[in-house]
SELUMTOR-83648 format. One record per residue: x, y, z of N, C-alpha, C in turn; residue number from 1. Coordinates in steps of 0.001 Angstrom, whole numbers. Example, Ala and Ser with C-alpha at 12.3 -4.5 7.8 and 13.67 -1.06 7.14 Angstrom:
2
    n.px    n.py    n.pz   ca.px   ca.py   ca.pz    c.px    c.py    c.pz num
   13190   -5690    7800   12300   -4500    7800   13200   -3300    7800   1
   12850   -2250    7080   13670   -1060    7140   12900      30    7870   2
***
This chain:
233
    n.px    n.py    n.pz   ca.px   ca.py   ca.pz    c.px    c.py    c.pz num
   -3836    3781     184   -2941    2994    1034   -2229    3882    2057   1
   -1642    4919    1440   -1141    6267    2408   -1943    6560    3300   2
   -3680    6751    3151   -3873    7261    4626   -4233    6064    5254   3
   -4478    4831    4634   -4605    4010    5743   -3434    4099    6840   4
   -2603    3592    6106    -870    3930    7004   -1116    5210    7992   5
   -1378    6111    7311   -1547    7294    8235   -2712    7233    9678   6
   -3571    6663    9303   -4945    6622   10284   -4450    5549   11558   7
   -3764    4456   10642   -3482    3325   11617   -2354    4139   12790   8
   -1104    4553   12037    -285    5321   13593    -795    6196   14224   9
   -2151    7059   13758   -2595    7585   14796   -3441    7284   15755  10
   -4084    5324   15386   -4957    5327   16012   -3745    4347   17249  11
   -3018    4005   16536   -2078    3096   17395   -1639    4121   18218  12
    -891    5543   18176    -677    6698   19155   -1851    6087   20137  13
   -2846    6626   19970   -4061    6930   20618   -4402    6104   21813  14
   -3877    4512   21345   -4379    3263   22110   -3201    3651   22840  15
   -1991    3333   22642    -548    3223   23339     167    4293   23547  16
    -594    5817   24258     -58    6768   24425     795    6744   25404  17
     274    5979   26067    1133    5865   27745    2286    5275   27838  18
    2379    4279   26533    3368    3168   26659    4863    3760   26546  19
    5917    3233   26863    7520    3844   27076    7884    4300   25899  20
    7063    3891   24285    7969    3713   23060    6497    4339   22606  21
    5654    5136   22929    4440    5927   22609    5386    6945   21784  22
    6393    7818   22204    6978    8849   21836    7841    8636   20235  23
    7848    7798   20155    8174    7575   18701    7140    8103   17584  24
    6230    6980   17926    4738    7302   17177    4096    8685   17248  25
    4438    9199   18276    4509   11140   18485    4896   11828   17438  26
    5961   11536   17465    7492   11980   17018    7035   11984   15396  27
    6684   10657   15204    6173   10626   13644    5668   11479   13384  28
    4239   11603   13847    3133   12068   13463    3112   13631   13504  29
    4180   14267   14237    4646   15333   14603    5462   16003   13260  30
    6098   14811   12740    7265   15218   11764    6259   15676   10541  31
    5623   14372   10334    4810   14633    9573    4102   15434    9136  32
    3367   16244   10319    2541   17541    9758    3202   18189   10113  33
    4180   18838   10459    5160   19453   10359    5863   19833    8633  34
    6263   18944    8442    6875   18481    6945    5479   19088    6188  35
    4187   18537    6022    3333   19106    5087    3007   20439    5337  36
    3135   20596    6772    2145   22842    6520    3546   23280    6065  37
    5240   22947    6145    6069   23849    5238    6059   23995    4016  38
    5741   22704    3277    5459   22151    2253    4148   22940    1297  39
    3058   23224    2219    2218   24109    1544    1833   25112    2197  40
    2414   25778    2673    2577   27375    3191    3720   28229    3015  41
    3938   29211    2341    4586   29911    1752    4160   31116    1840  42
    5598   32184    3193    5474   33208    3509    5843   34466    1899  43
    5125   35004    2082    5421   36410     473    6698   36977     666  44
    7051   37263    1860    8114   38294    2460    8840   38776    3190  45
   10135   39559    3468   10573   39446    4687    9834   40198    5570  46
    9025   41230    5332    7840   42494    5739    6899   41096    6830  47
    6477   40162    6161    5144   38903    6901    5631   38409    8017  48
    7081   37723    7485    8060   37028    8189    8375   37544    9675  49
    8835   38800    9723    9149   39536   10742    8243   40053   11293  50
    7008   40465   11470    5592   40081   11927    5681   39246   12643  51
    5433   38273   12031    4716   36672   11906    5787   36344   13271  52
    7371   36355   13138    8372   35718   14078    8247   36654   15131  53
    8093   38182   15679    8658   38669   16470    7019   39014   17184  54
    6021   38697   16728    4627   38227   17435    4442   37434   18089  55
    4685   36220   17611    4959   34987   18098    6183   34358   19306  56
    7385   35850   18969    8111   35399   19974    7685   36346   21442  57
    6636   37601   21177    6561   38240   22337    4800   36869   22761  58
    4610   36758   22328    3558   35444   22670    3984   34345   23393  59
    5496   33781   22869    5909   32842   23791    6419   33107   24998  60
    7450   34238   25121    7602   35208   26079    6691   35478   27316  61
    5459   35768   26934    4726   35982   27834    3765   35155   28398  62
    3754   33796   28203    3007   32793   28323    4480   32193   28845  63
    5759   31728   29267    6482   31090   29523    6684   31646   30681  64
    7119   33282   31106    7891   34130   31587    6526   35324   32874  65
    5932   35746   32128    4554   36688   32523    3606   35622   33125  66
    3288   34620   33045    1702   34023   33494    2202   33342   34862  67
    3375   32942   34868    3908   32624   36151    3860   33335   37456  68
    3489   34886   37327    3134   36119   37861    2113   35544   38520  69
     941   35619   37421     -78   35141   38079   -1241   33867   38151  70
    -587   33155   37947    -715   31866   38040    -606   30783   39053  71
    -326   31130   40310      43   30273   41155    1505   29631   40494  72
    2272   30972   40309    3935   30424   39756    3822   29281   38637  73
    2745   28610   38428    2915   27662   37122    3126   28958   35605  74
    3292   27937   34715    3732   28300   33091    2588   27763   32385  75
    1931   28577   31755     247   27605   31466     983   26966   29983  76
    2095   27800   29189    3189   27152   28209    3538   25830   28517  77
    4244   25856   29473    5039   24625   30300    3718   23733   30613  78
    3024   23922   31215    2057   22983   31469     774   22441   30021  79
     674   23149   29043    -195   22646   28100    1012   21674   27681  80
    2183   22161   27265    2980   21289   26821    3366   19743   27594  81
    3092   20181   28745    3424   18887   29494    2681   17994   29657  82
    1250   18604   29938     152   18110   30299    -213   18293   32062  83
     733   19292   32860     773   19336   33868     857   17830   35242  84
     -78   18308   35834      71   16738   36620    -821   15990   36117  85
   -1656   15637   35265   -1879   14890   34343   -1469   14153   33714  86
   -1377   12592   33427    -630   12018   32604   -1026   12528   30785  87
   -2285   13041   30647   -3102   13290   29237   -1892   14366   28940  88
   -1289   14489   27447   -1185   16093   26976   -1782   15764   25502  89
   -1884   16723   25082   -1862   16774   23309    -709   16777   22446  90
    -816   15739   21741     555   15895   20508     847   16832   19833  91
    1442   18122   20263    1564   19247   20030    3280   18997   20172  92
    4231   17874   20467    5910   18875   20684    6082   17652   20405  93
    7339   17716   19953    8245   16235   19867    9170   16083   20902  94
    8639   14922   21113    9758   14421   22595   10786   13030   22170  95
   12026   13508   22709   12737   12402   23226   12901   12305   24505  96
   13096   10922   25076   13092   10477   26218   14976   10993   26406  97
   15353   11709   28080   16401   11130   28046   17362   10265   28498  98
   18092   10003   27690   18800    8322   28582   20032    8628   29195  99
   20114    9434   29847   21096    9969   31015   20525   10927   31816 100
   20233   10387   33164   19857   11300   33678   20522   11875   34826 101
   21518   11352   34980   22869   12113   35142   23088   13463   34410 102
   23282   13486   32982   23875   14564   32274   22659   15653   32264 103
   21309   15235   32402   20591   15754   32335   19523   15948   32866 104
   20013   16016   34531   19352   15796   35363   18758   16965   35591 105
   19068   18158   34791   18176   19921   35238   16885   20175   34363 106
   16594   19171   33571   15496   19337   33280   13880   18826   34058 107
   14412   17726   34812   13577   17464   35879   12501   16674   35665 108
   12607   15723   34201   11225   15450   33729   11843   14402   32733 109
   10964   13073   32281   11992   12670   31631   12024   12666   30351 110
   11514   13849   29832   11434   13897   28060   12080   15058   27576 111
   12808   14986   26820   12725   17025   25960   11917   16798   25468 112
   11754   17940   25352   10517   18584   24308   10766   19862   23892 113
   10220   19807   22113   10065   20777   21487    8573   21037   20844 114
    8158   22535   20970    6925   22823   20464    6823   22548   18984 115
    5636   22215   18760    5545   22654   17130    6220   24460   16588 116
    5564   24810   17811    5690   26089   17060    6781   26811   16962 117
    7814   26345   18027    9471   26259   17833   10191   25903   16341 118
    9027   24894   16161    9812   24142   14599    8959   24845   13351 119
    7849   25182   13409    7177   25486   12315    7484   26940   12258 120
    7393   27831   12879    7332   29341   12942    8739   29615   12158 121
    9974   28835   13064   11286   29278   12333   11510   28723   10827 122
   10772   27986   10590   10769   26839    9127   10816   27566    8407 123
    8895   28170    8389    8165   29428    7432    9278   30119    6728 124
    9814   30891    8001   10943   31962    7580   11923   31392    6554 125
   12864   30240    6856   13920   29553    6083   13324   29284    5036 126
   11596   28396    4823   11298   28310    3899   10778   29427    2761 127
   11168   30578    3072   10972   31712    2424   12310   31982    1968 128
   13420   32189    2564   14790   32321    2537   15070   30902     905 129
   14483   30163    1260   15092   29172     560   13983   29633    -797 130
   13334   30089   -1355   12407   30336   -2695   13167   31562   -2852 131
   13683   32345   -2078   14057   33977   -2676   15492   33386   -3413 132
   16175   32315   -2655   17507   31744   -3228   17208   31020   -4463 133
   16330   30044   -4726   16087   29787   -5949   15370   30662   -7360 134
   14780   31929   -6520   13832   32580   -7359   15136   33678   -7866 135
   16456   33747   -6779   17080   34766   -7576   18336   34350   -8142 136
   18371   33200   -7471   20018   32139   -8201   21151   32981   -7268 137
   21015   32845   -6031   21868   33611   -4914   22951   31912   -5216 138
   24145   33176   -4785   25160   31326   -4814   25625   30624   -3614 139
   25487   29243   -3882   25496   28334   -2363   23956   28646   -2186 140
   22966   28675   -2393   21933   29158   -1472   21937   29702    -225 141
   23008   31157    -158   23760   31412     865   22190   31481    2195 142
   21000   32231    1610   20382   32382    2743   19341   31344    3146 143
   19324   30462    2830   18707   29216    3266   19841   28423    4358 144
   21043   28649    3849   22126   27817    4661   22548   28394    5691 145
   22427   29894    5547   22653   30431    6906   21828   30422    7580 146
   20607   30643    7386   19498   30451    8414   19272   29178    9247 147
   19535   28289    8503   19326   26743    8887   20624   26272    9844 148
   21715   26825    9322   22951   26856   10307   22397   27796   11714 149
   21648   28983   11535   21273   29401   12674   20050   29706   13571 150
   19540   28327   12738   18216   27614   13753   19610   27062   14626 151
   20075   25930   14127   20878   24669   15241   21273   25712   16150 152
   22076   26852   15823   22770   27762   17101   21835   28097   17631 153
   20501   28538   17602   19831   29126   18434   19132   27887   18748 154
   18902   26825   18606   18785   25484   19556   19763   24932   20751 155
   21020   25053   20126   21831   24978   21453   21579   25742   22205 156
   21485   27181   21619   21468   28114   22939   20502   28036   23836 157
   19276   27405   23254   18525   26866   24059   18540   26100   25499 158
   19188   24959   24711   19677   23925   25779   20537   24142   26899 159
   21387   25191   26649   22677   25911   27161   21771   26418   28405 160
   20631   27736   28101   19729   28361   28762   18814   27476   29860 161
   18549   26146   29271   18000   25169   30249   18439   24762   30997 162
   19838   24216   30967   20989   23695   31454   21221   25073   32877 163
   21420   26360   32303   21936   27466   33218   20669   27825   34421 164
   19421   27918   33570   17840   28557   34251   17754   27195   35219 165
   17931   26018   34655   17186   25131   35552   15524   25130   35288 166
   14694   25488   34245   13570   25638   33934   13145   25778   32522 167
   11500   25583   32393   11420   25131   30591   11810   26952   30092 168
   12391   26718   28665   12715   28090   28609   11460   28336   26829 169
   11330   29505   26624   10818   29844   25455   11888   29795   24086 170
   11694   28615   23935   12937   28531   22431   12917   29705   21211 171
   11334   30473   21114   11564   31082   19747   12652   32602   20771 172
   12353   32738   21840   13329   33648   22642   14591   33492   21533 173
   15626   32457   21115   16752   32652   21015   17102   31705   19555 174
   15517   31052   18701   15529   31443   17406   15073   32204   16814 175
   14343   33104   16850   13782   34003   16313   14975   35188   15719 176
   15495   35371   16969   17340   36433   16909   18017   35644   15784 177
   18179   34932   16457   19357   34096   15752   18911   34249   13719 178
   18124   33405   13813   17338   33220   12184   17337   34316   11341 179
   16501   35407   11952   15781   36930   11886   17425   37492   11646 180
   17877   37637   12633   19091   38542   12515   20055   38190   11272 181
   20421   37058   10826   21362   36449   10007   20680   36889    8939 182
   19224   36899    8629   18741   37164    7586   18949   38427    6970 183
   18628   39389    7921   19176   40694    7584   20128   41069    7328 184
   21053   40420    8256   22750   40782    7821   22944   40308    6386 185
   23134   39151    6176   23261   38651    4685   22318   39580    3550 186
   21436   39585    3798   20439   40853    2896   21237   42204    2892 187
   21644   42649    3518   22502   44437    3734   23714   44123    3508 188
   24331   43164    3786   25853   42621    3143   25469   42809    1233 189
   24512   42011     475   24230   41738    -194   23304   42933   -1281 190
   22870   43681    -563   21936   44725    -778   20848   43785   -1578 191
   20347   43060    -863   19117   42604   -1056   18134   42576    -263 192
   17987   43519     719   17591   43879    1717   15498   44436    1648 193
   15783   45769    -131   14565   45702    -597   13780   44555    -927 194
   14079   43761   -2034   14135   42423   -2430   13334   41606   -1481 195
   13801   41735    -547   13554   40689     429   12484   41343    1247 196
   12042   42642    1631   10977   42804    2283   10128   43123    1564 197
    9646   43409    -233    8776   43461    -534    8452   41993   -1138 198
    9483   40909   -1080    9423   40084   -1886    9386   39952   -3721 199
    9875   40958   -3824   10329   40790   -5227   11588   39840   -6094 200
   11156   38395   -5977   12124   37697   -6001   12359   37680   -7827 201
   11045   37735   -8382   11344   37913   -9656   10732   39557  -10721 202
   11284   39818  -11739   10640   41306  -11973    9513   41125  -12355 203
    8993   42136  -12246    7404   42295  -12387    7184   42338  -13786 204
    5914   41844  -14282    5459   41188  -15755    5185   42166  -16006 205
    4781   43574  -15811    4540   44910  -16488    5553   45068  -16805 206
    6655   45534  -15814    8137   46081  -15852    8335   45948  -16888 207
    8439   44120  -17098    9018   43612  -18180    8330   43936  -19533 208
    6905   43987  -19535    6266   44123  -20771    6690   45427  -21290 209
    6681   46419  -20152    7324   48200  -20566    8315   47920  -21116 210
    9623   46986  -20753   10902   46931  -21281   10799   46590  -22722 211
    9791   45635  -22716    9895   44737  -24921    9158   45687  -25446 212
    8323   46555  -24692    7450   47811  -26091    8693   48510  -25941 213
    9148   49052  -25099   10242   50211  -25266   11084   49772  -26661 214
   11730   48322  -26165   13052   47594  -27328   11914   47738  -28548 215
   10790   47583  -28487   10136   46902  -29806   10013   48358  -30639 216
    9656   49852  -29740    9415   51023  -30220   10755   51218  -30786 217
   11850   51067  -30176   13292   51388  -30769   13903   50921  -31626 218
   13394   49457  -31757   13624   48933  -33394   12791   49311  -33872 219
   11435   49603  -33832   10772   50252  -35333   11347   52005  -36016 220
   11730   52259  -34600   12478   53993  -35087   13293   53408  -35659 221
   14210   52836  -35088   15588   52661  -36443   15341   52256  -37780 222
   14379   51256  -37759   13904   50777  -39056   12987   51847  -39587 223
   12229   52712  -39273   12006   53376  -40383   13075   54482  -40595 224
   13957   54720  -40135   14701   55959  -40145   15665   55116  -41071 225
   16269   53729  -41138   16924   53201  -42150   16548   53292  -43836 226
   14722   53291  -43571   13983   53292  -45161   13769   54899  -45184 227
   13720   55368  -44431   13532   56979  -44948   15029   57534  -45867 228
   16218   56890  -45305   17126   57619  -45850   17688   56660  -47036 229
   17404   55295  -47094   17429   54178  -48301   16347   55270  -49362 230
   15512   56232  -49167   14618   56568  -49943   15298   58034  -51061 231
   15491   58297  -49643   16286   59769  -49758   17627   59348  -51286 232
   18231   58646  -50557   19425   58126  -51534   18866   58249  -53249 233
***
């Protein structure tokens, strides 16, 4: 019954892409696989993480900022996302329409938009933040909550940056800092800093097995050293 549901809004997207209230059905379908690759993808570490984010942000960087060079001044970023002068794009960002275009008249277009990869790339990370908090019983789930508190800041700052540039800007530019940085701080505040880049959220099953022969060798010394001298007596 689920994928029928599922097949039908995408085929309904498909027919009524053009239509004013198309962007909803986007929006869904957007959330949606969105919601499942966090759901079953799970970064090991802060070592992957920081890779994974500061790759991705010199990638957006240079496809937003660099191709405009040479491109005939277009953003091939800005334009896959848009679909350029094309009405066609691919459901790749979630859009809202906006309904002032007064307040928000510097964007020049009438949708925001956010990439997937704005939303998924910074997720990964939090959703790593958020297993090291349950895997180590951190309190408040301090680093899931800070991170997630500083996606939203580095989303405003976004908007702030759009608002100031007058042009589409590269969002992981000013989540990636934001997220990345908080993470570390709270980790070196915390000295969980190792922890967190090898991913050792729980001890290792040798460790532990070394620890119960050790206890198990040290109760058998005492116990025979108890019957040696019960003997002696």
């Amino acid at each position: 019954m689920l994928i029928v549901f599922c097949m039908a809004i995408t085929i309904w997207w498909g027919i009524e892409r053009h239509k004013s209230y198309a962007w909803v059905l986007q929006d869904m379908l957007g959330i949606a696989f969105s919601i499942s690759l966090i759901k079953n993808i799970r970064l090991p570490n802060l070592k992957v993480c920081t890779m994974l984010l500061v790759l991705l942000l010199i990638y957006d960087i240079f496809f937003v900022f660099i191709t405009p060079l040479f491109s005939a001044n277009k953003s091939i970023m800005v334009e896959v996302a848009t679909g350029g002068g094309n009405k066609e794009q691919l459901p790749m960002v979630v859009k809202v329409p906006r309904f002032s275009k007064e307040a928000l008249a510097v964007c020049l277009r009438p949708y925001s938009i956010l990439g997937f990869g704005d939303i998924l790339v910074p997720a990964l990370y939090i959703g790593f933040c958020h297993s090291f908090d349950i895997m180590t019983n951190t309190p408040c789930k301090i680093y899931y909550l800070a991170t997630t508190i500083a996606y939203g800041v580095g989303l405003f700052i976004t908007f702030v940056m759009l608002f100031v540039m007058q042009q589409g800007q590269p969002a992981l530019l000013y989540l990636v800092p934001c997220t990345l940085i908080t993470g570390y701080v709270i980790g070196w505040l915390r000295g969980d800093l190792k922890k967190l880049w090898t991913g050792q959220m729980i001890p290792d099953a040798a460790a532990q097995n070394d620890n119960n022969d050790s206890e198990d060798e040290i109760y058998n010394s005492e116990g025979l050293t108890r019957r040696l001298m019960g003997n002696e007596n």
